[in-house]
C-alpha positions as CSV (number, residue, x, y, z in Angstrom):
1,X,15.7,-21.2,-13.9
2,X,12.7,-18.3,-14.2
3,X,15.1,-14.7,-13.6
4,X,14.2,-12.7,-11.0
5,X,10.9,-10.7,-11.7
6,X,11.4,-7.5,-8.9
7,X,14.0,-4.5,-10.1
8,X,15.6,-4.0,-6.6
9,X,16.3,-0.1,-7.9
10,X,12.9,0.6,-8.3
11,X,11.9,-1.3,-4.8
12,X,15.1,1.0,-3.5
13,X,13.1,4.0,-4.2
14,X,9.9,2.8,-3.2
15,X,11.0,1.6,0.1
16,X,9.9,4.8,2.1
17,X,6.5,4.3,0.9
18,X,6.3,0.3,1.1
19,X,7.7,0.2,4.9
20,X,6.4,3.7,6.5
21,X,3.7,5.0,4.1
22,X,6.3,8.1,3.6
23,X,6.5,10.4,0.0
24,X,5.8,13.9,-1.1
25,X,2.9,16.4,-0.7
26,X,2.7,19.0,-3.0
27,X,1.8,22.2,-0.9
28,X,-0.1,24.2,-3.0
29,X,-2.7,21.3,-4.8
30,X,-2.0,18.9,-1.7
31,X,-1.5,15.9,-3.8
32,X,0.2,12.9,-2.0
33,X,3.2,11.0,-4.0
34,X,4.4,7.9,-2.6
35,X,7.9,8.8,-4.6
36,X,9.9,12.0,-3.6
37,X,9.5,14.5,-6.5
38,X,10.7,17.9,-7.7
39,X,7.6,18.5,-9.4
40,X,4.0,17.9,-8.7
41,X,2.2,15.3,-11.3
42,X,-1.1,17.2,-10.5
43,X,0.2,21.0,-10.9
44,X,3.7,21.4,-12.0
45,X,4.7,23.1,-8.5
46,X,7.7,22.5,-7.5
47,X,7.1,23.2,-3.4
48,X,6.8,19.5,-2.3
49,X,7.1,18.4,1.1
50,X,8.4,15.5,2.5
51,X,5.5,13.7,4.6
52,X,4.4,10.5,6.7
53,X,1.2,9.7,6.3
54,X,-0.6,8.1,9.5
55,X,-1.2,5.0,10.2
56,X,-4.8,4.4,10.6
57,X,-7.6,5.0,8.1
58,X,-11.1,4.0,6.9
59,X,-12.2,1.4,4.8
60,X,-14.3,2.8,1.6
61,X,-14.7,-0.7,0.0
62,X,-13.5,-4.0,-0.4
63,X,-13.4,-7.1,-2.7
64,X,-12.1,-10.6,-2.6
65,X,-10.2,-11.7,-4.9
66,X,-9.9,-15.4,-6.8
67,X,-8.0,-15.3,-9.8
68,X,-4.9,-13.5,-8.5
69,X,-2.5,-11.6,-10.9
70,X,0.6,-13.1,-11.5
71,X,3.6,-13.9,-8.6
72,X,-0.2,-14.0,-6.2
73,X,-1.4,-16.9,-7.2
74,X,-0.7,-19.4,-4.2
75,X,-2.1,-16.8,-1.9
76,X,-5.8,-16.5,-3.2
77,X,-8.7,-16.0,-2.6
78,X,-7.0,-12.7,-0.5
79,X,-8.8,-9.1,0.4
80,X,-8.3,-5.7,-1.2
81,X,-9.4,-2.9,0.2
82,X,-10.0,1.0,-0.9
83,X,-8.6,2.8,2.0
84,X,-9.1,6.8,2.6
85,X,-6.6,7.6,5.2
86,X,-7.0,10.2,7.8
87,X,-5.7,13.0,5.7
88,X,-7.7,12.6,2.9
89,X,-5.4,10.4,0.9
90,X,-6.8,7.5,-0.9
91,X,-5.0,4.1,-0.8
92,X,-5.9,0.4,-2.7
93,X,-4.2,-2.0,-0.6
94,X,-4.4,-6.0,0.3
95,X,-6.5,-6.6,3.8
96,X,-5.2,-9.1,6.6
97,X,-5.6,-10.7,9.8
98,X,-9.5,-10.6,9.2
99,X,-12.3,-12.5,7.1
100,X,-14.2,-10.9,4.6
101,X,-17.3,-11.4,7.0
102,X,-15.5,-9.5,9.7
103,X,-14.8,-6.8,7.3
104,X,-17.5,-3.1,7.3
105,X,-17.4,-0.3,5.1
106,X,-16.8,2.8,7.4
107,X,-15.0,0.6,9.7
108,X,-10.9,2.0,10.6
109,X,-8.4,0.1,10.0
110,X,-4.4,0.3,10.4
111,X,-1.3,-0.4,8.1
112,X,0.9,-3.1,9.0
113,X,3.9,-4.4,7.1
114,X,3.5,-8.3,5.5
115,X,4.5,-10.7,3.3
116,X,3.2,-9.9,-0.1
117,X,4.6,-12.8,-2.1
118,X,8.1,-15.1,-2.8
119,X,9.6,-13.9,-5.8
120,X,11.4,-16.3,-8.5
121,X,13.7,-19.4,-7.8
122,X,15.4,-17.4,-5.6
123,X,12.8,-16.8,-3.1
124,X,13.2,-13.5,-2.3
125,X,11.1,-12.6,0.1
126,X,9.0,-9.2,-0.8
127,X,7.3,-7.4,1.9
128,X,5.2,-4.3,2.0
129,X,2.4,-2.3,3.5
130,X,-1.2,-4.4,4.3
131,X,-3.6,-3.0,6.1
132,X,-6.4,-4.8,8.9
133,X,-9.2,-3.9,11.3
134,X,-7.8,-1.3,13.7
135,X,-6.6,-3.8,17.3
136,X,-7.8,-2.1,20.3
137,X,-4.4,-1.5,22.5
């Protein structure tokens, strides 16, 4: 039986990030950190603000991949994208709901949460933030 491969703690604490894009911001450098922190990995400050980042963004650049890293495997060839979002923050994340001809640098796009892979024999399900071509509403 292969063990379980995710650390549920460290999923615990990403959890804000993975579901609602949420973390720090530093207030005086402005650097975004998808954990909360006391201290700023770019400066030292310790003035960090807790803060959502939106939902919609644009697309920098974009690859498809074949060989997938390990746990991805059954889900290749898949999309990963370079996302700036509206703020200024730059984000690598895996594309969906779209085919790589559909895809245009420039173009916006939105984050929705997916499933990014089955983890172990015990099938946990792991899910997370994707992002896709912004649906008109």
């Amino acid at each position: 039986m292969k063990p379980l491969t995710s650390r549920p703690p460290f999923y615990w604490r990403l959890r804000p990030f993975i579901y609602r894009l949420e973390g720090s911001r530093c207030s005086v450098c402005g650097h975004f950190h998808p954990l909360n922190r006391v201290v700023c990995r770019r400066c030292g400050s310790r003035t960090l603000e807790r803060e959502r980042l939106n939902n919609a963004g644009r697309l920098v650049n974009y690859t498809v991949v074949h060989q997938a890293q390990e746990g991805f495997e059954k889900t290749t060839p898949y999309l990963v994208g370079w996302v700036e979002m509206d703020d200024g923050t730059n984000l690598v994340g895996q594309l969906t709901d779209c085919d790589p001809q559909d895809l245009k640098v420039g173009m916006t796009i939105e984050m929705v949460v997916r499933k990014l892979r089955v983890d172990g024999d015990s099938n946990l399900i792991v899910y997370g933030v994707k992002f896709r071509p912004l649906v008109q509403r």
